[in-house]
C-alpha positions as CSV (number, residue, x, y, z in Angstrom):
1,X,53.5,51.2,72.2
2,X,56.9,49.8,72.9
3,X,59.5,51.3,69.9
4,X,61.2,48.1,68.1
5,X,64.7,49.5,69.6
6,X,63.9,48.8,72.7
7,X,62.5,45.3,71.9
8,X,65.2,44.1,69.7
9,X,67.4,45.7,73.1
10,X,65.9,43.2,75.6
11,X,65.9,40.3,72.9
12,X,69.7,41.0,72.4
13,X,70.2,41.3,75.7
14,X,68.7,37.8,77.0
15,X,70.4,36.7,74.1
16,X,73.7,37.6,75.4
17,X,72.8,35.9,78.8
18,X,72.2,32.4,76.7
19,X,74.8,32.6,74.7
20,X,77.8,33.6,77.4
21,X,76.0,30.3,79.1
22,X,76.8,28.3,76.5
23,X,80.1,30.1,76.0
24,X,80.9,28.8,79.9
25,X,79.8,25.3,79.2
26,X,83.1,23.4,78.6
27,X,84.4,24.6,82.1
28,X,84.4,21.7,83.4
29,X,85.8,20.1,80.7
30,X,89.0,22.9,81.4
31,X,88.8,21.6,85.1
32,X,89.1,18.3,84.6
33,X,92.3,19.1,82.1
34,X,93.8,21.2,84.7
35,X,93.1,19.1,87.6
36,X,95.0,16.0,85.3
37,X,97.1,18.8,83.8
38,X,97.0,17.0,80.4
39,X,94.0,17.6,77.7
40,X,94.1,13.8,77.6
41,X,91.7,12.4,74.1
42,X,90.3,16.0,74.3
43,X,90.3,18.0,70.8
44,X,91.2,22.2,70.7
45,X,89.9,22.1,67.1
46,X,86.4,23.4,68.2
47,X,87.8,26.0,70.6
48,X,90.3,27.6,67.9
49,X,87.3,27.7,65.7
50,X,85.0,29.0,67.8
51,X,87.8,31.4,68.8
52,X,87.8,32.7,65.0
53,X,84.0,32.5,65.0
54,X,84.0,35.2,67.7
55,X,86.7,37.8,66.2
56,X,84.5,37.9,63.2
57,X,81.3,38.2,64.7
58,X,82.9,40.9,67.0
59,X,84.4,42.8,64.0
60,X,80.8,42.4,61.8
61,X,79.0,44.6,65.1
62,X,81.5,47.4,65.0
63,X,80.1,50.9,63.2
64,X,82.7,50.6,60.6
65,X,81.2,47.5,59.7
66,X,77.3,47.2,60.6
67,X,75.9,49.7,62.9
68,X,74.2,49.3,65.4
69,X,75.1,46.3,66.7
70,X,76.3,46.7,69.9
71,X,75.0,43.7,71.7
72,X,76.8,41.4,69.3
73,X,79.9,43.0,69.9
74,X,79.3,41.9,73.8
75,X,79.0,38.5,73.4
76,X,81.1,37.6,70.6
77,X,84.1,40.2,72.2
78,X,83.6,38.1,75.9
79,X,83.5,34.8,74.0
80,X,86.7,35.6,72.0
81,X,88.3,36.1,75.5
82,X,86.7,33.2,76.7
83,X,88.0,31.0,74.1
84,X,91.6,32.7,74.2
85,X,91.8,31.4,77.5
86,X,90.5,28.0,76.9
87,X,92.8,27.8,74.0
88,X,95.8,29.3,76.5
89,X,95.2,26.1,78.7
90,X,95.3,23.4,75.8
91,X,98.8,25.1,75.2
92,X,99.9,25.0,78.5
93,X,98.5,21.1,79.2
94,X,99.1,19.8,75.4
95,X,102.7,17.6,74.8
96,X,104.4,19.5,71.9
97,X,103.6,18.5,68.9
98,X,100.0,19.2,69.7
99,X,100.8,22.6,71.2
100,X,102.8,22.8,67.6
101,X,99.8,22.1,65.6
102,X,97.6,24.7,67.8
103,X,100.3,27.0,67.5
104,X,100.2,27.1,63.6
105,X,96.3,26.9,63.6
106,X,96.2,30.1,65.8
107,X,99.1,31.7,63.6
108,X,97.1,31.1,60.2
109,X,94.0,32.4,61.8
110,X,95.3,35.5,62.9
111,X,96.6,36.2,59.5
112,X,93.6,35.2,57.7
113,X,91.5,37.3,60.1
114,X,94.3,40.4,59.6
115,X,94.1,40.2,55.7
116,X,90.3,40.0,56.0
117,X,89.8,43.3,58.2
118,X,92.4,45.1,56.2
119,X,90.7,44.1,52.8
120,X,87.4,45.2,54.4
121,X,88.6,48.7,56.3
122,X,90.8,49.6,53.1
123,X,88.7,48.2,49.8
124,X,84.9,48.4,50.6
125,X,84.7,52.0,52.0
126,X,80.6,51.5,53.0
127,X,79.1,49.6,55.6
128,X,76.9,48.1,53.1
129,X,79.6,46.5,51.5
130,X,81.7,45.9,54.3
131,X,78.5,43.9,56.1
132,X,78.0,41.9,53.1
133,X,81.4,40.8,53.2
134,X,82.2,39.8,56.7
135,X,78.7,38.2,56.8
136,X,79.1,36.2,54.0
137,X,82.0,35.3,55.4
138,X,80.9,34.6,58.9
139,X,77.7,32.6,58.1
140,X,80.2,30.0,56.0
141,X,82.3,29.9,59.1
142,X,78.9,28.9,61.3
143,X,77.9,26.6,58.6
144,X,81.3,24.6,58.7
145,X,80.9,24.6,62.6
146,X,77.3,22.8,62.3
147,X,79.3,19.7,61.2
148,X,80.0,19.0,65.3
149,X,76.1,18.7,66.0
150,X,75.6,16.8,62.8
151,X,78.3,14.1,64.1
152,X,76.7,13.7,67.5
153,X,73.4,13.5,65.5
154,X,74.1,10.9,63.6
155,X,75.1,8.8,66.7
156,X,72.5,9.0,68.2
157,X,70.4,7.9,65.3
158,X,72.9,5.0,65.3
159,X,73.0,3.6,68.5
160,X,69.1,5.1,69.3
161,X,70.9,6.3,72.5
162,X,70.6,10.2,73.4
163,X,73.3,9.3,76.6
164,X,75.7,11.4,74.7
165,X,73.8,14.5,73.6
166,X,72.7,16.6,76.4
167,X,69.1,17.8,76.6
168,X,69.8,21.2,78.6
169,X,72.6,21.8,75.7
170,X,70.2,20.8,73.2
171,X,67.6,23.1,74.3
172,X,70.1,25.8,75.4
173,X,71.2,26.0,71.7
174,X,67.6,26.0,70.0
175,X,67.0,28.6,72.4
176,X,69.8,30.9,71.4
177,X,69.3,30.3,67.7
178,X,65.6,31.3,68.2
179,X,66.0,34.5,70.8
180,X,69.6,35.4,67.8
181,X,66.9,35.0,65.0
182,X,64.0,37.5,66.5
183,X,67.0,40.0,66.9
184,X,67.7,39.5,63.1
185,X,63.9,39.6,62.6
186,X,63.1,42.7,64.5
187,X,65.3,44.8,62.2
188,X,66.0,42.5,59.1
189,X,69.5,41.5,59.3
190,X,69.9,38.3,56.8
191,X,73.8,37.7,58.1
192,X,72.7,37.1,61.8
193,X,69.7,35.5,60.7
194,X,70.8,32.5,58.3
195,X,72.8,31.2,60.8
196,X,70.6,31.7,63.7
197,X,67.6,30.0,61.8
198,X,69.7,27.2,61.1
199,X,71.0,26.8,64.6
200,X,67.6,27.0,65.8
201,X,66.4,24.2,63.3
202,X,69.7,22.0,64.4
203,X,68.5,22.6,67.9
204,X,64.7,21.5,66.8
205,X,66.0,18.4,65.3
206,X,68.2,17.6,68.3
207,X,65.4,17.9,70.5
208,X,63.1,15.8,68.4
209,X,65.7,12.8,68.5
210,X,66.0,13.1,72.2
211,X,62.2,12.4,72.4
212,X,62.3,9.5,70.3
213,X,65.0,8.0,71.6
214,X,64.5,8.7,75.5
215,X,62.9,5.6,76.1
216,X,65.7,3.2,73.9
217,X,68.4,5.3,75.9
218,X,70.2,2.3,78.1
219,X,71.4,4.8,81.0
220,X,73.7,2.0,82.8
221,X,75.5,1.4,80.2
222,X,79.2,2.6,81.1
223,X,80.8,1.5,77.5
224,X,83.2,4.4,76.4
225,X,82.1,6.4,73.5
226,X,83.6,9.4,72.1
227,X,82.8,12.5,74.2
228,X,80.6,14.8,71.4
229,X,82.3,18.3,71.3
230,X,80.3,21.1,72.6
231,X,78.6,23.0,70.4
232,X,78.8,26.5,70.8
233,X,77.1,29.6,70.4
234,X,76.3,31.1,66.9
235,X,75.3,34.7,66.7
């Protein structure tokens, strides 16, 4: 009989494969801005968020924190680089009062995320506590970031058009929250698995209204619409 270790080992694994694909999904957004070099209409909002998302996720999986946890170390530390340099090339392509405004976001995150780790290293002194904590924390932080999916959502309901909600990002995302959710499962972690479970049933949804409205979809229509932000991995 195969030991649950191992399991929850492949499951994080192929996890970690979905998720650094959906990490590497906006490239060719970062293309396009390069090739233009200016981030045009395009927002760094999600990126710098995302970018926080990761550094808590990644500080959550060390043994100070929550042993054992290895695999989301992985993939929250790759997509914390990933994001740094996504948010590196809105500074470099932004005019400067945006690059301002993204400098001050990245400033206020760093000391929130400084404050937090030193609160949790220096005050809670067991990994009990110190999981509860940064998993509190990081499940409101996924939570807040659901609002981007919600928005593209309610679009779609709207204009009963699913042109501007990708089906392979729709099921991409239902997949990781499911595959991030048996991880949780397979030795009961409630932190890794709110989020997941809701990501999962945000995917579900998403893929239900690009069933219904498949068919009412007008494909040839080339009316500008705001580009939905990409959601990103949750884990």
């Amino acid at each position: 009989m195969v030991h649950t270790d191992a399991i929850r080992t492949i499951v994080g694994i192929i996890g970690n494969i979905i998720s650094f694909g959906l990490f590497t999904s906006p490239i060719p957004t970062f293309v396009k801005i390069i090739k233009d070099k200016s981030v045009g209409d395009f927002k760094s909002d999600p990126y710098a968020a995302t970018l926080l998302n990761c550094a808590m996720w990644s500080f959550y999986g060390l043994p100070i924190v929550h042993p054992d946890s290895l695999l989301v170390v992985t993939i929250n530390g790759t997509g914390f680089f990933i994001e740094l340099i996504y948010v590196s090339i809105f500074l470099i392509y932004s005019p400067p009062q945006k690059r301002r405004k993204i400098i001050s976001a990245l400033l206020v995150e760093a000391i929130f995320f400084a404050v937090v780790a030193f609160i949790t290293i220096y005050v809670y002194h067991t990994t009990k506590e110190r999981t509860m904590i940064i998993g509190i924390l990081s499940i409101v932080f996924n939570i807040i970031m659901y609002a981007s999916p919600l928005t593209v959502m309610k679009m779609v309901i709207k204009t009963k058009s699913v042109k501007y909600m990708p089906f392979a990002l729709s099921l991409a995302n239902f997949c990781n929250g499911i595959i991030w959710s048996v991880y949780a499962l397979l030795k009961f972690d409630p932190y890794i698995l709110i989020p997941n479970g809701l990501g999962s049933l945000s995917g579900l949804v998403q893929l239900i209204l690009y069933g219904t409205f498949y068919r009412t979809t007008n494909w040839h229509d080339n009316e500008e619409k705001p580009k939905p932000e990409v959601e990103l991995p949750k884990v």
